[in-house]
N, CA, C, O and CB atoms as a CASP TS submission, in Angstrom:
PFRMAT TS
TARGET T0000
AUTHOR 0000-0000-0000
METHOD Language model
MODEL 1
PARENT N/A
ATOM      1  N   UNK     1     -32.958  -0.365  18.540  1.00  0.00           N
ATOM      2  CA  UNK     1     -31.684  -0.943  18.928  1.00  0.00           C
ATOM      3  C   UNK     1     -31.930  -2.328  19.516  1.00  0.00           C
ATOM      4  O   UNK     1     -32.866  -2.607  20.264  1.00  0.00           O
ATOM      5  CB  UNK     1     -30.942  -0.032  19.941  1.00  0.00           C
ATOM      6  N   UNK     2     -31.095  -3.064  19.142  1.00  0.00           N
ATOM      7  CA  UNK     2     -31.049  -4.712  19.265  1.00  0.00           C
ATOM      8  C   UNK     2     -30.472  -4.940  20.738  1.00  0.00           C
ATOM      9  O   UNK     2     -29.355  -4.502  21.015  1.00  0.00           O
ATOM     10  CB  UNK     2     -29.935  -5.527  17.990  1.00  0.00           C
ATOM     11  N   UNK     3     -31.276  -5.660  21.727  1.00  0.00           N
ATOM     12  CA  UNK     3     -30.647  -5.839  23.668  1.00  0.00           C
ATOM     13  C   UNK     3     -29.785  -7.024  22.946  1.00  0.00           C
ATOM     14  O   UNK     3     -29.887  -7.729  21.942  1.00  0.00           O
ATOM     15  CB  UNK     3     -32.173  -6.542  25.505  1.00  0.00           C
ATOM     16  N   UNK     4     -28.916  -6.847  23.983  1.00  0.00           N
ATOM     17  CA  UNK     4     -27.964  -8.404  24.374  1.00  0.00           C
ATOM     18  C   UNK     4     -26.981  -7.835  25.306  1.00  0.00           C
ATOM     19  O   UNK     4     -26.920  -6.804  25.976  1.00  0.00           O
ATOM     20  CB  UNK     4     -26.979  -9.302  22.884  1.00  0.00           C
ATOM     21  N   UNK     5     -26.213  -8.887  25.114  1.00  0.00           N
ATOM     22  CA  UNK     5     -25.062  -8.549  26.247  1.00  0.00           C
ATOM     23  C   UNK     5     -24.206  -7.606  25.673  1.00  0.00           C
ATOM     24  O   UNK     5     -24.358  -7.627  24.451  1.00  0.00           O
ATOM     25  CB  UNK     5     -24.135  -9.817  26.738  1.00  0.00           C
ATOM     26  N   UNK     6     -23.427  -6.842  26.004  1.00  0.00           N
ATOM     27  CA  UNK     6     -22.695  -5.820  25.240  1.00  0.00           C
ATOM     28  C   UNK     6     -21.192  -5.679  26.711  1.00  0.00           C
ATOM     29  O   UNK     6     -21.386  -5.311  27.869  1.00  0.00           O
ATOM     30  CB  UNK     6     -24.031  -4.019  24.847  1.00  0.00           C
ATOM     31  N   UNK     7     -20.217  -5.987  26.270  1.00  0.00           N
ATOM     32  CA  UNK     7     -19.470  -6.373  27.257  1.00  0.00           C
ATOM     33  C   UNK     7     -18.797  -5.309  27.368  1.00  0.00           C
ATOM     34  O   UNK     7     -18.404  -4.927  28.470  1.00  0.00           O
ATOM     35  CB  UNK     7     -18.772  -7.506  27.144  1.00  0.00           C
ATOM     36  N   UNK     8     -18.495  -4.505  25.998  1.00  0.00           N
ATOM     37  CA  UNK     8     -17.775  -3.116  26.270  1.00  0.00           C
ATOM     38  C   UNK     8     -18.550  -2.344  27.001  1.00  0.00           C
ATOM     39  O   UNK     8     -18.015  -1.236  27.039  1.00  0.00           O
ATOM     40  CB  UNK     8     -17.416  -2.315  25.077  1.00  0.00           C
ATOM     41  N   UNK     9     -19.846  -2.352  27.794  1.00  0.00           N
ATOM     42  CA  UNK     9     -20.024  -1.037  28.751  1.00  0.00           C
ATOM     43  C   UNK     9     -19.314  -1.387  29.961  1.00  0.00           C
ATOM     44  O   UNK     9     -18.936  -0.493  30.718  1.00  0.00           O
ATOM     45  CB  UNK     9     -21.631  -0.622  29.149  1.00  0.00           C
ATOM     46  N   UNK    10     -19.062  -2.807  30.251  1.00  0.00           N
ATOM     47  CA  UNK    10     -18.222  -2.967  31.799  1.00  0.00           C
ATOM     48  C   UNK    10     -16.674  -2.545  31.637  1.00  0.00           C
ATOM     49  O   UNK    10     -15.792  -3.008  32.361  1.00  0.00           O
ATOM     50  CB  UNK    10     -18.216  -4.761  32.415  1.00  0.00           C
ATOM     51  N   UNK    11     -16.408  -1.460  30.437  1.00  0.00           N
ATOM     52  CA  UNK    11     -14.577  -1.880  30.367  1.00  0.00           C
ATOM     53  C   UNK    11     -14.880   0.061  30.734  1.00  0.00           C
ATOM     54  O   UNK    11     -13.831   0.457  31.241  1.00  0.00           O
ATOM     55  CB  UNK    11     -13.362  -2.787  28.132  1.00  0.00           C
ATOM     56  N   UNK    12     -15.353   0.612  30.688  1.00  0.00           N
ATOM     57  CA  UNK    12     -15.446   1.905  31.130  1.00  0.00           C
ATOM     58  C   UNK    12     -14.651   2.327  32.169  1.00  0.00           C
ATOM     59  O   UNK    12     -14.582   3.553  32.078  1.00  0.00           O
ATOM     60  CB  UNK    12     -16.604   2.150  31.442  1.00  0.00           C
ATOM     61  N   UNK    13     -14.251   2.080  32.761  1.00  0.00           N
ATOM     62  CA  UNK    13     -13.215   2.412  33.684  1.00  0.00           C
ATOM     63  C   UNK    13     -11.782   1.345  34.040  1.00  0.00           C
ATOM     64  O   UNK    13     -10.937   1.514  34.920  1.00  0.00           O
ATOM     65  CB  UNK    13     -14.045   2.621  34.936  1.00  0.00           C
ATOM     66  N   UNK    14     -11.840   0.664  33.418  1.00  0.00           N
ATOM     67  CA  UNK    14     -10.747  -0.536  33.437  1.00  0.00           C
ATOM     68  C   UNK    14      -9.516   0.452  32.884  1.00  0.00           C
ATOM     69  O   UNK    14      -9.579   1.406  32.109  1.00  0.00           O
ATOM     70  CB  UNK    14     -11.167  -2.118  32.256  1.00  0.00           C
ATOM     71  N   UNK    15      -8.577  -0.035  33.454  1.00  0.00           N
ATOM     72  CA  UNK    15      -7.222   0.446  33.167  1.00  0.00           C
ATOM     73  C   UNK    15      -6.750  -0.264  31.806  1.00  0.00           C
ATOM     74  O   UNK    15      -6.871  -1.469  31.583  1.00  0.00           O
ATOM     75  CB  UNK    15      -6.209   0.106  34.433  1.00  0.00           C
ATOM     76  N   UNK    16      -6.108   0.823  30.802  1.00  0.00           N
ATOM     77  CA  UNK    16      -5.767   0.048  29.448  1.00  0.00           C
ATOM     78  C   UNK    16      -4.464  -0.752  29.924  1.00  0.00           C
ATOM     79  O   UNK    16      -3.593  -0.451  30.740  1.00  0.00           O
ATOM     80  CB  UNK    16      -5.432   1.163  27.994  1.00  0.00           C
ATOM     81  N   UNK    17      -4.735  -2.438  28.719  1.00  0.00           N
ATOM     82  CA  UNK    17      -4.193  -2.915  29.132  1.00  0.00           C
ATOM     83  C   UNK    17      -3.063  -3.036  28.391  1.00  0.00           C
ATOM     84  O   UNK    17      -2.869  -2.257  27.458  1.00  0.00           O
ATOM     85  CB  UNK    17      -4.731  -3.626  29.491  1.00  0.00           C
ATOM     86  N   UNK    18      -2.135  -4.058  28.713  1.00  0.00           N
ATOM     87  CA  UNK    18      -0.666  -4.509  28.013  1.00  0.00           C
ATOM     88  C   UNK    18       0.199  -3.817  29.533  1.00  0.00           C
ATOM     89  O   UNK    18      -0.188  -3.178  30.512  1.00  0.00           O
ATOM     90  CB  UNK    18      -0.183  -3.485  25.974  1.00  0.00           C
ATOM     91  N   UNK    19       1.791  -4.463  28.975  1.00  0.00           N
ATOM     92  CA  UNK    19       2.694  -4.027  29.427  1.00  0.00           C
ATOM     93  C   UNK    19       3.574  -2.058  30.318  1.00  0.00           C
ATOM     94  O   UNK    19       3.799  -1.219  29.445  1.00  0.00           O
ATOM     95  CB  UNK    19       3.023  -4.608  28.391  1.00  0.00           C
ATOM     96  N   UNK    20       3.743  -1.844  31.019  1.00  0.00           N
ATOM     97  CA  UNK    20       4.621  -0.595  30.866  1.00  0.00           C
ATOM     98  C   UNK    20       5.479  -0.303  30.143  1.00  0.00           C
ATOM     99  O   UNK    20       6.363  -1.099  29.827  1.00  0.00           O
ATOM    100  CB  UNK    20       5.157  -0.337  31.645  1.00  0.00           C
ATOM    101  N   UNK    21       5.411   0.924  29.712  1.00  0.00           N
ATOM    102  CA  UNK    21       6.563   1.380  28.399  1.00  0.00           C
ATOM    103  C   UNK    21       8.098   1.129  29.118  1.00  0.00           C
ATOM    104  O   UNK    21       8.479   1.665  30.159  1.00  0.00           O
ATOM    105  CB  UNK    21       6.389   3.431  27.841  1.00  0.00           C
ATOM    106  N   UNK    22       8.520   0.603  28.658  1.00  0.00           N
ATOM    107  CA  UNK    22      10.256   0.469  28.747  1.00  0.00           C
ATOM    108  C   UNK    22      10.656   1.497  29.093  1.00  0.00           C
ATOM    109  O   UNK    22       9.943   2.364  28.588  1.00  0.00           O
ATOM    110  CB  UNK    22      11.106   0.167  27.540  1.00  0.00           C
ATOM    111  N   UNK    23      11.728   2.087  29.932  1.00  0.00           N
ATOM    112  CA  UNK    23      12.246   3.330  29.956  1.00  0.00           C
ATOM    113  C   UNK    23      13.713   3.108  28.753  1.00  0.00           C
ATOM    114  O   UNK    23      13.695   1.997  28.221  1.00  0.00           O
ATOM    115  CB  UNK    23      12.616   3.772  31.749  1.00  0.00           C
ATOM    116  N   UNK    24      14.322   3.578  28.529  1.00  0.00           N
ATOM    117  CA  UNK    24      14.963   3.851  27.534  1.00  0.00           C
ATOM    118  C   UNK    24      15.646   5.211  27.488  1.00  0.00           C
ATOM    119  O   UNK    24      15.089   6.170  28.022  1.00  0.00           O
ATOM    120  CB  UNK    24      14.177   3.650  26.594  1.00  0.00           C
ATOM    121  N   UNK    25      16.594   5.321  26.997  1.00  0.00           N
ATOM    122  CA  UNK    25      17.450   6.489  27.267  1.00  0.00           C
ATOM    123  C   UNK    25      17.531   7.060  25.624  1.00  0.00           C
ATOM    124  O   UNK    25      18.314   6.661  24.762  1.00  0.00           O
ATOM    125  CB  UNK    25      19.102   6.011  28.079  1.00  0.00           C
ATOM    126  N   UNK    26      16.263   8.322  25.455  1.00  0.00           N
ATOM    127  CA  UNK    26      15.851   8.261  24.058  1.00  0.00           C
ATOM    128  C   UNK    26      16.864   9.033  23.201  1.00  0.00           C
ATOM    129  O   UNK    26      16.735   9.024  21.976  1.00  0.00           O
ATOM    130  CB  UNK    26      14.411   8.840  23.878  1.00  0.00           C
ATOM    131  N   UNK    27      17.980   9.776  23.858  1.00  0.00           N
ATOM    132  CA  UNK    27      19.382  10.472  23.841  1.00  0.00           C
ATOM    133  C   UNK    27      20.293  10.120  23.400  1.00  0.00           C
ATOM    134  O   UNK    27      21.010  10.705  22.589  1.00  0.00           O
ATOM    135  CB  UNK    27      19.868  10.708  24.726  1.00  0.00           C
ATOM    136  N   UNK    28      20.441   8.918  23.945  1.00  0.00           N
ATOM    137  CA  UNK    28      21.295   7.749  23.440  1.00  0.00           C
ATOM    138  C   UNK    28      20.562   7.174  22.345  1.00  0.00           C
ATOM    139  O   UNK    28      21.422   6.844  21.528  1.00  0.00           O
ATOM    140  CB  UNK    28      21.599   6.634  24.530  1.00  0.00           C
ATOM    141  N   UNK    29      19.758   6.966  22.030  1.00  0.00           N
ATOM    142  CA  UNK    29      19.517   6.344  20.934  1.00  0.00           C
ATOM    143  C   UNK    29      19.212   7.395  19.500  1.00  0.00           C
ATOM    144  O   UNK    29      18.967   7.126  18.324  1.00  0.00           O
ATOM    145  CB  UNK    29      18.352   5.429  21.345  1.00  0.00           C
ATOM    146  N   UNK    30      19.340   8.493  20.137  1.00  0.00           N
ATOM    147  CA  UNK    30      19.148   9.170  18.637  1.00  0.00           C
ATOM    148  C   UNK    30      20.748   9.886  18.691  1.00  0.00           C
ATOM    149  O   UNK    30      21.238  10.364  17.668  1.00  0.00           O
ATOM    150  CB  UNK    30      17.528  10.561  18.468  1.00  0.00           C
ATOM    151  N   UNK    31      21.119   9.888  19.360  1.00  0.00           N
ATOM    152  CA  UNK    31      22.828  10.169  19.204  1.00  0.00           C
ATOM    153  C   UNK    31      23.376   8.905  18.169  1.00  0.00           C
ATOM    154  O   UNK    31      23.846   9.122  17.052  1.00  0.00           O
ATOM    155  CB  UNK    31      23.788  10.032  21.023  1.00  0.00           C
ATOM    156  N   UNK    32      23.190   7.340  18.867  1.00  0.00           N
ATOM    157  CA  UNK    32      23.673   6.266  18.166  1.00  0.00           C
ATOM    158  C   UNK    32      23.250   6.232  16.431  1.00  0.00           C
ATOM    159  O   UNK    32      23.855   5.706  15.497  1.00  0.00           O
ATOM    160  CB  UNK    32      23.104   5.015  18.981  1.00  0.00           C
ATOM    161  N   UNK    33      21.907   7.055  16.454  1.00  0.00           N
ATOM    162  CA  UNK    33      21.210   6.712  15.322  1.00  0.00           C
ATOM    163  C   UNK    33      22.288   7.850  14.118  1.00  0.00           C
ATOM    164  O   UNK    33      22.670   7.686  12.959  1.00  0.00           O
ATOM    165  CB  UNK    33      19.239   7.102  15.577  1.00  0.00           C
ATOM    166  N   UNK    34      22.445   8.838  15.005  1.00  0.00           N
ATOM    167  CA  UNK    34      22.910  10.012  14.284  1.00  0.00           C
ATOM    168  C   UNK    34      23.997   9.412  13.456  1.00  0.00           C
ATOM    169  O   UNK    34      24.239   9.484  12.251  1.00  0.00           O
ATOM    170  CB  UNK    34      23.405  11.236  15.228  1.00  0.00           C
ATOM    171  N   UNK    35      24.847   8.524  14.893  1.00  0.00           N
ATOM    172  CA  UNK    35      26.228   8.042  13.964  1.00  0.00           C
ATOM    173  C   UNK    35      26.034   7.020  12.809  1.00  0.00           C
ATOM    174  O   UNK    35      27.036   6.503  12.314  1.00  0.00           O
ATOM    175  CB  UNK    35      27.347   7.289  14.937  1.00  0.00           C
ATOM    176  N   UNK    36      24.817   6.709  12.367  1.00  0.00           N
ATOM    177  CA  UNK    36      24.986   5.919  11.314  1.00  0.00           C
ATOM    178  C   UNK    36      24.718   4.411  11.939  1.00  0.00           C
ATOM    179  O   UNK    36      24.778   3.521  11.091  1.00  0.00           O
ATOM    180  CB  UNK    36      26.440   6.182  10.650  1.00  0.00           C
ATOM    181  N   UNK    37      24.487   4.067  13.030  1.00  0.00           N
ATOM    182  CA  UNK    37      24.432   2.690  13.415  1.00  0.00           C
ATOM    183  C   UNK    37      22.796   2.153  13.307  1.00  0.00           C
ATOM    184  O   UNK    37      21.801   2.874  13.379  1.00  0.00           O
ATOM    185  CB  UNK    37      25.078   2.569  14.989  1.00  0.00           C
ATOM    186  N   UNK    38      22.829   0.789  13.129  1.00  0.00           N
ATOM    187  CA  UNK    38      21.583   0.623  12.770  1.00  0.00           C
ATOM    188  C   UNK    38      20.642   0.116  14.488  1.00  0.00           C
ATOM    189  O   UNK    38      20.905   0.076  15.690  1.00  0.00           O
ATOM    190  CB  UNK    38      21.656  -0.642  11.360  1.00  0.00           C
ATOM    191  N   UNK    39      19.827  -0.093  13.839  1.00  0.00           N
ATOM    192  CA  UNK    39      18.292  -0.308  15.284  1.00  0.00           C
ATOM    193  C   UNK    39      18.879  -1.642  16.264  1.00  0.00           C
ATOM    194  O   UNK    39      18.609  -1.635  17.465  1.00  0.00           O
ATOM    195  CB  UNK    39      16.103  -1.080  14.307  1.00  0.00           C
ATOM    196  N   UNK    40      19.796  -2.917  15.590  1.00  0.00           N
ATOM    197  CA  UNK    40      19.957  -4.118  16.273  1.00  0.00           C
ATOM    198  C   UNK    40      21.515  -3.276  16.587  1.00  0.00           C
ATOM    199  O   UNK    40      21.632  -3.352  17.810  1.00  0.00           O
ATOM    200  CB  UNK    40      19.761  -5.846  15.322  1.00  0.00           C
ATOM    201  N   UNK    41      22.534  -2.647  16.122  1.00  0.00           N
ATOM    202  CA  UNK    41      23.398  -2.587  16.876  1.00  0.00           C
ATOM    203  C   UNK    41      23.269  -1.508  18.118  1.00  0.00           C
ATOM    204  O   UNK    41      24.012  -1.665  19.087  1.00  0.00           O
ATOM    205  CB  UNK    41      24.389  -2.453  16.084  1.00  0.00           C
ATOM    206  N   UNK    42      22.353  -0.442  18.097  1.00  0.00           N
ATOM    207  CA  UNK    42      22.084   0.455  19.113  1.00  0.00           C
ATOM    208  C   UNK    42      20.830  -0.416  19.924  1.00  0.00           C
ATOM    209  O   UNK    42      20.207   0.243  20.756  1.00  0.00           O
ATOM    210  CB  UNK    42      21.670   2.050  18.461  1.00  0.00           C
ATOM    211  N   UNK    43      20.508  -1.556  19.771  1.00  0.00           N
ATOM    212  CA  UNK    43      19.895  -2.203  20.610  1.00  0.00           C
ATOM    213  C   UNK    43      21.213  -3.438  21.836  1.00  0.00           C
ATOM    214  O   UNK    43      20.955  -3.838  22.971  1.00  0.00           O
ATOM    215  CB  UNK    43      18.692  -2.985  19.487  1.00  0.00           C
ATOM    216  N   UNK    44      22.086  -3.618  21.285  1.00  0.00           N
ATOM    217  CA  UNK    44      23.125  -4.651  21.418  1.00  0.00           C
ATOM    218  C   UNK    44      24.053  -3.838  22.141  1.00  0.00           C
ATOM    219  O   UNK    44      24.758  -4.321  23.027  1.00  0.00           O
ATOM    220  CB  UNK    44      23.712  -5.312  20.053  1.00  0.00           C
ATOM    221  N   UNK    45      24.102  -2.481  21.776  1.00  0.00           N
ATOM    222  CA  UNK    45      24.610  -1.508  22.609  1.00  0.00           C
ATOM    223  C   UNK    45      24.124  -1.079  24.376  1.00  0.00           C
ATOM    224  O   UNK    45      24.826  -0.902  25.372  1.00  0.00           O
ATOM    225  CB  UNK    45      24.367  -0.429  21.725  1.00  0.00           C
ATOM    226  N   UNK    46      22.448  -1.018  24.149  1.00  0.00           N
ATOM    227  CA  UNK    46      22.062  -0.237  24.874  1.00  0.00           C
ATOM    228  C   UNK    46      22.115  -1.612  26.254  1.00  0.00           C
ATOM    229  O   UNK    46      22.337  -1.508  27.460  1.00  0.00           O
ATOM    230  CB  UNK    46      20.605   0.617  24.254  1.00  0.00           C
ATOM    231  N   UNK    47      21.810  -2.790  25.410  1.00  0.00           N
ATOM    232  CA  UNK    47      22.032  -4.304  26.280  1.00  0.00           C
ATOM    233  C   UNK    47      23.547  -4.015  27.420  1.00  0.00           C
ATOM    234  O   UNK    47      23.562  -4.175  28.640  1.00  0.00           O
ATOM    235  CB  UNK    47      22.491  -5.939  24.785  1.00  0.00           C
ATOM    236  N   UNK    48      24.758  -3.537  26.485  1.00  0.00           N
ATOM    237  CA  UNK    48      25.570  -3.382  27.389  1.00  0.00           C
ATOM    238  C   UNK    48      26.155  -2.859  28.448  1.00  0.00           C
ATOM    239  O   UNK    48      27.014  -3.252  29.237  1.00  0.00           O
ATOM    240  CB  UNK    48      25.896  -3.383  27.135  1.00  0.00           C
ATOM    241  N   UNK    49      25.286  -1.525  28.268  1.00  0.00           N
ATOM    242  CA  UNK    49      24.766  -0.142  29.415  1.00  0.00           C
ATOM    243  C   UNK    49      23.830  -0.975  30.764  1.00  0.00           C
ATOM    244  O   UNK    49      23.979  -0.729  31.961  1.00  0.00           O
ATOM    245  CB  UNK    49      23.331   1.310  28.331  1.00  0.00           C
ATOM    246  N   UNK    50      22.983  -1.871  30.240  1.00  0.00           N
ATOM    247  CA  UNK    50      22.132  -2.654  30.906  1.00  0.00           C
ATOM    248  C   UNK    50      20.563  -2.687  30.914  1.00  0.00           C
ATOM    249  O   UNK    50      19.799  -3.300  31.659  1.00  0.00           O
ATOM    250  CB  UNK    50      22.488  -2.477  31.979  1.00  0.00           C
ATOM    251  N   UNK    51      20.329  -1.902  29.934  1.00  0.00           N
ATOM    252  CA  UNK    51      19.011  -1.672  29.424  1.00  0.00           C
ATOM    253  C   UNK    51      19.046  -3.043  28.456  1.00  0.00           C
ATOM    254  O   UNK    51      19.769  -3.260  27.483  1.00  0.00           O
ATOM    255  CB  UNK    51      18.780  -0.047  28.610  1.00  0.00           C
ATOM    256  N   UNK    52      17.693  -4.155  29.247  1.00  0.00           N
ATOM    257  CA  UNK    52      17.191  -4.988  28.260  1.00  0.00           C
ATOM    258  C   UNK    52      16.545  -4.773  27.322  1.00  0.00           C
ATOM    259  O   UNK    52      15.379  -4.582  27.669  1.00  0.00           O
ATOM    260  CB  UNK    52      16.676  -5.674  28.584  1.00  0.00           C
ATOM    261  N   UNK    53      16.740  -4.666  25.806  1.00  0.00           N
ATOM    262  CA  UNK    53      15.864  -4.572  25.171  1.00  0.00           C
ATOM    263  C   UNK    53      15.962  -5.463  23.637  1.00  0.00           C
ATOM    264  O   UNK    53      16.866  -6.239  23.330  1.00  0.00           O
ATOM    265  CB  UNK    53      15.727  -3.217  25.190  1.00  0.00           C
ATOM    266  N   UNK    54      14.732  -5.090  22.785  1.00  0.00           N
ATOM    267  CA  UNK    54      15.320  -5.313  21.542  1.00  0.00           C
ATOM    268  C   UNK    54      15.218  -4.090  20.778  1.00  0.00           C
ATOM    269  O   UNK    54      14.985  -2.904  21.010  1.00  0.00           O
ATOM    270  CB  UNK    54      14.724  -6.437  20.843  1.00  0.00           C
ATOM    271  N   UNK    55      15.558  -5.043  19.474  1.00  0.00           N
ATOM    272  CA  UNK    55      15.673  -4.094  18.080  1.00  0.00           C
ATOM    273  C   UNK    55      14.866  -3.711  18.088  1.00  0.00           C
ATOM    274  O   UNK    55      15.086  -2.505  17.979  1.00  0.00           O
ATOM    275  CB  UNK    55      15.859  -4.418  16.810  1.00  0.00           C
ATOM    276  N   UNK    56      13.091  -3.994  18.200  1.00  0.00           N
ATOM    277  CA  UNK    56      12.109  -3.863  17.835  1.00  0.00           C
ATOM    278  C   UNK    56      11.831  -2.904  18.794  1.00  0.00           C
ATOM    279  O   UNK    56      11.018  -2.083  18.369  1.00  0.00           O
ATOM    280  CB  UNK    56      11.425  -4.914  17.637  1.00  0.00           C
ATOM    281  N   UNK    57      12.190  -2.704  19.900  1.00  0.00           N
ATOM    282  CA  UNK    57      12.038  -2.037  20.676  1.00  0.00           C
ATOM    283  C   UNK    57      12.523  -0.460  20.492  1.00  0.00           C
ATOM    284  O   UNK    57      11.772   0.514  20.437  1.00  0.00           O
ATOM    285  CB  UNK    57      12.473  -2.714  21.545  1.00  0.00           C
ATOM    286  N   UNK    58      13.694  -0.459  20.427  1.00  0.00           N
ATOM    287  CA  UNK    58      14.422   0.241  19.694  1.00  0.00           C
ATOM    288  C   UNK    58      13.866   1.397  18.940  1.00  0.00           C
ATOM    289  O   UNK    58      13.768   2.605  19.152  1.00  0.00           O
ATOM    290  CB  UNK    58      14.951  -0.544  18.967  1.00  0.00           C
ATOM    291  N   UNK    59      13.430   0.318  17.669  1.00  0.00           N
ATOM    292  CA  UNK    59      13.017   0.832  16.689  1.00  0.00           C
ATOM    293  C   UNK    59      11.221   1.521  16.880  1.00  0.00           C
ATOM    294  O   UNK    59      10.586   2.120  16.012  1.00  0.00           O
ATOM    295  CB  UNK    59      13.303  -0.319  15.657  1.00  0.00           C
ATOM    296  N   UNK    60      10.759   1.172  18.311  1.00  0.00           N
ATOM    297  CA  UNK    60       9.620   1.753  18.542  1.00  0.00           C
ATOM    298  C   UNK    60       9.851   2.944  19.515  1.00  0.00           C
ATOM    299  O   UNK    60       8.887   3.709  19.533  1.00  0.00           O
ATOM    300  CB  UNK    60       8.679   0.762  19.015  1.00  0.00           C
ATOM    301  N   UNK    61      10.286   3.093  19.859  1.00  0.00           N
ATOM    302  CA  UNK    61      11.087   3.972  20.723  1.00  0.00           C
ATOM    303  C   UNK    61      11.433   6.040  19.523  1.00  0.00           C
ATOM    304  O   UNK    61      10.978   7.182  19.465  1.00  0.00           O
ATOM    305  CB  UNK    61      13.010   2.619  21.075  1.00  0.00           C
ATOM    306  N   UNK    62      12.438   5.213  18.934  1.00  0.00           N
ATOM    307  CA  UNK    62      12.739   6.161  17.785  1.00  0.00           C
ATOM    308  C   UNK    62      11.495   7.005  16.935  1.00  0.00           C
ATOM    309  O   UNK    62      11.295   8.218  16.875  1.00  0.00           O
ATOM    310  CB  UNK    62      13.487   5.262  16.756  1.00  0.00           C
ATOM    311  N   UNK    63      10.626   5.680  16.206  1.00  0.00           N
ATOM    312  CA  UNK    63       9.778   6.185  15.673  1.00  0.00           C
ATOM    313  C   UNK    63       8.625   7.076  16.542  1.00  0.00           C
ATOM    314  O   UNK    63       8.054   8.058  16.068  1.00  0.00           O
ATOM    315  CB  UNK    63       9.388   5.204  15.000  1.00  0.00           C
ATOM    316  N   UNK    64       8.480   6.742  17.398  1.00  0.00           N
ATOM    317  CA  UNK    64       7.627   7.546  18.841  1.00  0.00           C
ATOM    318  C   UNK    64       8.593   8.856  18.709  1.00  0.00           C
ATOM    319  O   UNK    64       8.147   9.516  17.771  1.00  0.00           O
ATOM    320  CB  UNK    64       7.783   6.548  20.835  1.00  0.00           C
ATOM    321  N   UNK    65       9.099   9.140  18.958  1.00  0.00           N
ATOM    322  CA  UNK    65      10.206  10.591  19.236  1.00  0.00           C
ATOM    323  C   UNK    65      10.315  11.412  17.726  1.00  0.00           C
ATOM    324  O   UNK    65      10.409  12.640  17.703  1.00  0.00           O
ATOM    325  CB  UNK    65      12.185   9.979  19.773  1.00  0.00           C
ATOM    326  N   UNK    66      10.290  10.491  16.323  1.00  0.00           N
ATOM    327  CA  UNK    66      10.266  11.197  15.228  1.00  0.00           C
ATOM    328  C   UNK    66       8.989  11.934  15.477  1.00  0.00           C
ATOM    329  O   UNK    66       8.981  13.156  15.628  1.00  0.00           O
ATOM    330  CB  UNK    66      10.370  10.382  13.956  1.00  0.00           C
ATOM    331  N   UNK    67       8.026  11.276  15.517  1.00  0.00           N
ATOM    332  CA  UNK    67       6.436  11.485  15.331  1.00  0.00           C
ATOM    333  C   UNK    67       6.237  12.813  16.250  1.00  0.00           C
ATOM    334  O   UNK    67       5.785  13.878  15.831  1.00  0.00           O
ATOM    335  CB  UNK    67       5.385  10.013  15.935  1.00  0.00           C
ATOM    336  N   UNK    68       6.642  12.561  17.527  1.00  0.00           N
ATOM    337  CA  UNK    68       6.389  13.677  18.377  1.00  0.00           C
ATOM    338  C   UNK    68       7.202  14.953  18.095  1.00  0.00           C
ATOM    339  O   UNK    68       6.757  16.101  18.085  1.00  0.00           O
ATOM    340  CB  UNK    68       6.620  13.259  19.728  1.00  0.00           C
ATOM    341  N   UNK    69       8.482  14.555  17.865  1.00  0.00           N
ATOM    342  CA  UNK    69       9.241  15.922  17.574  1.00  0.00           C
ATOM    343  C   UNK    69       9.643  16.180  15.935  1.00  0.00           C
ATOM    344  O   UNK    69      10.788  16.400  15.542  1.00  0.00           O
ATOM    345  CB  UNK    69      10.717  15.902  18.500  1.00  0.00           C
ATOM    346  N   UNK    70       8.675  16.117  15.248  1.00  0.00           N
ATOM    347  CA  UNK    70       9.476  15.873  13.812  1.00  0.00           C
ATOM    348  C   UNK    70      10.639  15.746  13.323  1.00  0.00           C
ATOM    349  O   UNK    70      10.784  15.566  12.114  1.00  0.00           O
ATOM    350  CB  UNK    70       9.339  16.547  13.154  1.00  0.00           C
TER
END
């Protein structure tokens, strides 16, 4: 095995990084979805409740909840 610096042994306990998951009201959005509305208007919706979000968001949200609950 080849020495050098190898930087991934110092990440061993580091907290993963990025952002906190959004909370989101995942109820509401698969109710909205039910009625036929699409990802930017149940995003434009959820804006008016007061949840910032986007479409994209939205739409990651949903697909997370398909996956888990088929």
């Amino acid at each position: 095995m080849q020495k050098g610096f190898r930087p991934e042994q110092n990440l061993k306990h580091a907290p993963a990084g990025g952002r906190e998951a959004m909370e989101l009201p995942i109820a509401e959005i698969i109710s909205l979805r039910s009625k036929g509305l699409t990802f930017k208007e149940i995003a434009m919706t959820l804006n008016g409740l007061g949840y910032e979000c986007s479409k994209a968001t939205v739409h990651r949200h949903y697909q997370k909840y398909v996956r888990t609950n088929g």
